[in-house]
ZAMARGU-4260 file (C-alpha; in steps of 0.2 Angstrom, whole numbers, plus 5000, padded with zeros to 4 digits):
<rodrens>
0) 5151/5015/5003 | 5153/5029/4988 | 5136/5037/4993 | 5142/5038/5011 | 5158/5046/5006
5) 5150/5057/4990 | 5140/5065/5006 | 5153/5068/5017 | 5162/5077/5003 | 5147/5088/5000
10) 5143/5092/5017 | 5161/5100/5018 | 5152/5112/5008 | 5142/5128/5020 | 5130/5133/5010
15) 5125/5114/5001 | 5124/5109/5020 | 5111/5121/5025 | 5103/5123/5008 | 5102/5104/5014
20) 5094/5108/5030 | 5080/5120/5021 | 5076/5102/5012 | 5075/5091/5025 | 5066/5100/5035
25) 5053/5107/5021 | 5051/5090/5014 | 5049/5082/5032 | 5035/5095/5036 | 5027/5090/5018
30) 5029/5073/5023 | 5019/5076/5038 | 5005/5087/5032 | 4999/5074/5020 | 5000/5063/5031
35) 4990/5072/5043 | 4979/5077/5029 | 4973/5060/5022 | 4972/5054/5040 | 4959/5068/5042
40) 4950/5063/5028 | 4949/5047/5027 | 4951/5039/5045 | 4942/5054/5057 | 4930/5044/5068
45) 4918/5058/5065 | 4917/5058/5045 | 4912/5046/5036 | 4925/5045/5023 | 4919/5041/5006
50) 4931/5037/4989 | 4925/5054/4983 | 4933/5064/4998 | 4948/5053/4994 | 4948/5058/4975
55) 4947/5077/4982 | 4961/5077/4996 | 4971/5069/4981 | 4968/5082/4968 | 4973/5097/4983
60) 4987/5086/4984 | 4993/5082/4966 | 4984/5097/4955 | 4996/5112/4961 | 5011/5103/4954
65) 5003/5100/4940 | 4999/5118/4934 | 5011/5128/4944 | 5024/5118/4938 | 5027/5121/4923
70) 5029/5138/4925 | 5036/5140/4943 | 5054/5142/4935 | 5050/5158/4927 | 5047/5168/4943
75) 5061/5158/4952 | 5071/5168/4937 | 5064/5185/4947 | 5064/5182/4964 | 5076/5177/4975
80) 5078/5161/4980 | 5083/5163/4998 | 5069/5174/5000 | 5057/5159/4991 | 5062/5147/5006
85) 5060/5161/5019 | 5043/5169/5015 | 5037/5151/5005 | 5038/5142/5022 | 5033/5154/5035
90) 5018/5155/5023 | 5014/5137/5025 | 5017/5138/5043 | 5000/5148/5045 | 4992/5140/5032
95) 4997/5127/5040 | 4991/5132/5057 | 4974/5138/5049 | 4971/5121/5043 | 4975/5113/5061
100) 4960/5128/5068 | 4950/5123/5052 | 4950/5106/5058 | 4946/5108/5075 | 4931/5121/5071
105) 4922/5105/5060 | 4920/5119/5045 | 4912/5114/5028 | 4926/5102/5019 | 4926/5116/5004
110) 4933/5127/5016 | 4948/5115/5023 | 4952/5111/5005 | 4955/5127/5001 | 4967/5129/5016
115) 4977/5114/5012 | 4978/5119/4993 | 4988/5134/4997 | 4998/5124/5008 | 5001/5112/4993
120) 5002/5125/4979 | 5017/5136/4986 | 5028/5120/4989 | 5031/5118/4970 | 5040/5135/4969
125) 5050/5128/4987 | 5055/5112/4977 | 5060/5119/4961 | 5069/5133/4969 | 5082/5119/4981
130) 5085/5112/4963 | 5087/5131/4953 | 5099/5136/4968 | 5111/5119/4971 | 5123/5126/4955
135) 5127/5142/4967 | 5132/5130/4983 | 5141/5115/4975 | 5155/5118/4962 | 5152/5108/4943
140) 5164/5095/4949 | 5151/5088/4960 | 5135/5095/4953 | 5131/5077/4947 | 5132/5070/4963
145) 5124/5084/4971 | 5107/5083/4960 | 5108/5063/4964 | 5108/5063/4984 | 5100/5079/4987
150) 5082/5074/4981 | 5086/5057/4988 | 5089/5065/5006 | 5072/5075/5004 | 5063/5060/4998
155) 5070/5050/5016 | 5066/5065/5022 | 5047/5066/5018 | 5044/5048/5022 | 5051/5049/5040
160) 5041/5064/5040 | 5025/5055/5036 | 5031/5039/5048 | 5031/5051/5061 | 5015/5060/5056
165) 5010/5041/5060 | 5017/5039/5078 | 5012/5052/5083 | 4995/5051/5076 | 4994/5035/5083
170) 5004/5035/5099 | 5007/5052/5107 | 4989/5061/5104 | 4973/5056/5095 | 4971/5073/5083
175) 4974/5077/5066 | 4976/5095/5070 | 4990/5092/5082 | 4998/5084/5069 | 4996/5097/5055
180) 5002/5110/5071 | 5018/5098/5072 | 5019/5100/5050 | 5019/5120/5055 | 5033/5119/5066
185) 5042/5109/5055 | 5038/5125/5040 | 5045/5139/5052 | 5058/5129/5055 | 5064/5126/5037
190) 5060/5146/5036 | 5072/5147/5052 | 5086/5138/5043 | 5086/5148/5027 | 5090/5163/5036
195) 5107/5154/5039 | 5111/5160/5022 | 5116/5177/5013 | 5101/5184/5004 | 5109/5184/4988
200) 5118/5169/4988 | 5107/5155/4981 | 5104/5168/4966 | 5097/5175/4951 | 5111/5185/4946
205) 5102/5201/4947 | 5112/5208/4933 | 5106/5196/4919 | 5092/5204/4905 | 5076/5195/4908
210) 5060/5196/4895 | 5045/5202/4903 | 5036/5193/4916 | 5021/5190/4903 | 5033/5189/4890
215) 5041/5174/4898 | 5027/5165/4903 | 5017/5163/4889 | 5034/5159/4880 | 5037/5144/4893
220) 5017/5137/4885 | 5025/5139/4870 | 5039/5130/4874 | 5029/5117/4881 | 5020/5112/4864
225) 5036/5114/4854 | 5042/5099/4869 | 5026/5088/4864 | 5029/5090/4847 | 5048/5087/4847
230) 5042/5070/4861 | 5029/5064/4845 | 5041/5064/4832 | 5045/5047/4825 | 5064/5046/4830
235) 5057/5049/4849 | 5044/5037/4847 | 5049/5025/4860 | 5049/5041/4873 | 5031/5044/4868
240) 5027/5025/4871 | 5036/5024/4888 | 5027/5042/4895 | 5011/5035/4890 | 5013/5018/4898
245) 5021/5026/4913 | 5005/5038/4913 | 4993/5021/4913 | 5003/5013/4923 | 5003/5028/4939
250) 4985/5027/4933 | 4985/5009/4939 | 4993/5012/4957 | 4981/5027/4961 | 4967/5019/4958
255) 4972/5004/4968 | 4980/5016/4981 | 4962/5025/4984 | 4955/5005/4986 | 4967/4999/5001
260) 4962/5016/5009 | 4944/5013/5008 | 4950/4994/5015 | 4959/4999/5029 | 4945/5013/5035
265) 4931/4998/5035 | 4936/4982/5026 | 4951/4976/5035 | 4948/4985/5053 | 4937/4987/5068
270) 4945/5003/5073 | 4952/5019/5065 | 4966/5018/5074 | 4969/4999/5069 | 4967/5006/5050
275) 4979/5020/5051 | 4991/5009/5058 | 4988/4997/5043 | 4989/5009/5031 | 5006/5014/5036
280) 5012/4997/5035 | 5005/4995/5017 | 5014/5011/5014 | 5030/5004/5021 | 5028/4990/5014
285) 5025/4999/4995 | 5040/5009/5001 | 5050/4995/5001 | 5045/4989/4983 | 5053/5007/4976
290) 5068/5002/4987 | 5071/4986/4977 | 5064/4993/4960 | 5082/5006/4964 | 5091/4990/4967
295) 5085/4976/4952 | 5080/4990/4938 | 5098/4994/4934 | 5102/4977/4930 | 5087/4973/4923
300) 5086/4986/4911 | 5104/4984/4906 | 5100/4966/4899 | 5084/4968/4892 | 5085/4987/4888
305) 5072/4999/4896 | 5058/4997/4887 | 5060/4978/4888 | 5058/4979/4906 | 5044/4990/4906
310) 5036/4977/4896 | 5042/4964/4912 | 5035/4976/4925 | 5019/4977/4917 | 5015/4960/4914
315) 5018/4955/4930 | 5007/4970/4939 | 4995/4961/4926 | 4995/4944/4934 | 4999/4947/4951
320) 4988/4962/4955 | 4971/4950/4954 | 4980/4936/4961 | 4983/4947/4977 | 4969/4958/4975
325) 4953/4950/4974 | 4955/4941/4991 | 4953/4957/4999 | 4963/4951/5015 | 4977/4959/5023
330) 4993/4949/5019 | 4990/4947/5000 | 4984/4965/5001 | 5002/4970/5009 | 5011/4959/4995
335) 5002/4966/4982 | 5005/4985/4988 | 5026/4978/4988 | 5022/4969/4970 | 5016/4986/4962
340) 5027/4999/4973 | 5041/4987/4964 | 5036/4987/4947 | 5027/5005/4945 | 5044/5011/4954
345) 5054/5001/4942 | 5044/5005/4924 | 5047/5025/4930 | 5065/5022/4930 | 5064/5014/4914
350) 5055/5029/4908 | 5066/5040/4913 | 5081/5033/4905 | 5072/5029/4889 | 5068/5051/4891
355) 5085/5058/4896 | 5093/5045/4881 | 5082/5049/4867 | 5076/5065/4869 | 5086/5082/4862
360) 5096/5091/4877 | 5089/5107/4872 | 5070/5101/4875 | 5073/5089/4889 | 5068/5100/4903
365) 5052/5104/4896 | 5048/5084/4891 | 5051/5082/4909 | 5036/5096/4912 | 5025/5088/4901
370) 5031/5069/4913 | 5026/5079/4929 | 5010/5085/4924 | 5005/5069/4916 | 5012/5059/4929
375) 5002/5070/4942 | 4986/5069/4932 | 4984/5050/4929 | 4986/5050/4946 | 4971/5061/4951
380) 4962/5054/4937 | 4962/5038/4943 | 4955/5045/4962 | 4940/5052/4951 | 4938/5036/4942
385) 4938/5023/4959 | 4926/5035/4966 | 4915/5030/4952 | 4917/5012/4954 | 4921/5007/4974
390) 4906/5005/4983 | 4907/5010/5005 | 4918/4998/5010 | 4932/4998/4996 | 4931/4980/4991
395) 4926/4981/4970 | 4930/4965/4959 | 4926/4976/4946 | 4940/4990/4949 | 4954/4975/4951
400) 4951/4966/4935 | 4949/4982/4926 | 4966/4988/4931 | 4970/4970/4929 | 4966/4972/4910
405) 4974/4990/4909 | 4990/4982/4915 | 4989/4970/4902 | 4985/4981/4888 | 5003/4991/4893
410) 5012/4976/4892 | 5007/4971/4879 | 5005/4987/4867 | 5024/4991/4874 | 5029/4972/4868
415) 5023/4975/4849 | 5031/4991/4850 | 5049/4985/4857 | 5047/4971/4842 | 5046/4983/4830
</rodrens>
């Protein structure tokens, strides 16, 4: 297979092969952290999980990316970047470890949430800093193939992460904090494996002029607006249309996402245990919708153009989320989690082609801010909003045909746009 041998090529390469080890083993520990995190909340047997502590875990989660973001890349321009890894992930290993004695003291929620939100918020600079430093490990040759299997590998990465999170959870020993400990180990190990590298090596180039540290980031907000500007301008109005349908369409999966976990804590199981283990297969199951959204979007697309397919994906969200959903049983619940990991996955492909092709070079890394905060946003959004609407045990006609009709109104908008 080309991917196969594109890797073996790159791991020839010393430093992309251990600036690969710092992801793997980074993202595997944020794989299991969230993992342990929304286990705590939501299927402790000593809490009694509500959609509102849901909404919250989801905001510590989402929010950090959301405002750090944007701006993470003008201090990853100051400091450098093996140092990042180094100090970024020996700080989430005691945070991490805090949040394990957090857990086992039974303090105020406030109080944990604040513990896992720096855990959460120092990982945006981790993540945008792999990306910042590839350029200094892999020649421009392979740059392209590098950016397209590195994020891959730490995205497999933080799924087996959270699968483990899972077995252990479930098999070895009965305690969230033990599985945050495990998230720790995982942090000091990723800190462990940067020291494999010269300090200087990932970069900045110390010699460069840079503007002052204010200077630069209230020039980065500016850039921002100029990038929503530039996005709203009639040749870009397809980009608009796509972002904002993407941004509904996430909207729709979150809240739907915050329902089957309220299911599988009372709904659908007898147990905690049992509902875990049922939430991981839903997961797995969603999983394996993106897998074939990568698989069928690229042909799709190609012969109906991306926003076409958008259009494709939303429609039949629209008619087979109720048809799955409103029975509120297991085996359509686990078709309906592949349906919409399929076609959210496969309408964010199509968005971000429509983006990359239409937008400017010089403004497409700043559109692509303004994708993540909104993407991140919808998300949390939609947690406060099922909050709102599910009662105790998750199972809201309601909240299905609503997203129902939300669904629809994408499609439908996104149809009258691609005809004109």
């Amino acid at each position: 297979m080309a991917v196969v041998r594109d890797l073996r090529v790159l791991l020839r390469l010393k430093g992309f092969r251990r600036l690969l080890a710092v992801r793997l083993l980074s993202q595997g520990a944020d794989g299991v952290y969230q993992v342990a995190l929304a286990a705590y909340v939501v299927f402790s047997p000593e809490k009694q999980a509500s959609a509102a502590a849901i909404a919250s875990a989801m905001a510590v989660l989402l929010l950090p990316y959301s405002l750090v973001g944007p701006f993470a890349g003008v201090l990853l321009d100051r400091w450098r970047r093996r140092q990042v890894f180094l100090y970024g992930n020996l700080l989430r290993a005691l945070m991490a470890s805090a949040t394990a004695v957090l857990i086992v003291a039974q303090v105020p929620d406030w109080l944990f949430y604040v513990s896992a939100l720096c855990v959460t918020a120092v990982n945006r600079f981790v993540l945008a800093g792999l990306s910042a430093a590839l350029p200094r490990v892999v020649d421009a040759e392979r740059l392209v193939i590098a950016n397209s299997l590195s994020p891959t590998a730490g995205t497999l990465a933080a799924t087996a992460g959270g699968g483990l999170a899972f077995v252990v959870r479930l098999v070895v020993v009965d305690s969230d904090a033990a599985v945050v400990l495990l998230g720790a180990c995982l942090y000091l190990c990723g800190a462990l494996a940067s020291l494999s590298m010269a300090v200087d090596l990932l970069g900045p180039d110390r010699a460069l002029v840079r503007p002052r540290l204010t200077t630069a980031l209230t020039g980065t907000a500016r850039d921002l607006v100029a990038g929503v500007r530039h996005l709203v301008a009639p040749p870009r109005r397809e980009a608009a249309w796509a972002l904002t349908a993407m941004s509904l369409m996430r909207f729709c999966y979150g809240a739907l996402l915050v329902m089957l976990l309220m299911l599988c804590r009372y709904a659908l199981t007898s147990s905690t245990d049992e509902g875990l283990a049922l939430l991981g297969l839903a997961l797995g199951v969603s999983g394996a919708g993106f897998f074939v959204a990568a698989v069928v979007t690229p042909w799709a697309a190609g012969r109906l153009g991306p926003g076409r397919w958008i259009v494709v994906c939303a429609a039949a969200a629209a008619a087979l989320e109720p048809a799955f959903g409103l029975s509120f049983a297991t085996v359509p619940l686990l078709a309906a989690a592949f349906v919409l990991g399929l076609t959210t996955q496969g309408a964010k492909i199509a968005t971000d082609t429509v983006v990359q092709s239409s937008v400017d070079d010089a403004f497409r890394g700043r559109i692509f801010s303004v994708y993540d905060v909104l993407f991140n946003v919808a998300f949390v959004g939609a947690a406060a909003v099922a909050a709102l609407i599910l009662p105790p045990d998750g199972r809201s006609v309601s909240l299905v045909v609503m997203i129902a009709v939300i669904y629809g109104a994408v499609a439908a908008a996104m149809f009258r746009f691609e005809r004109r």
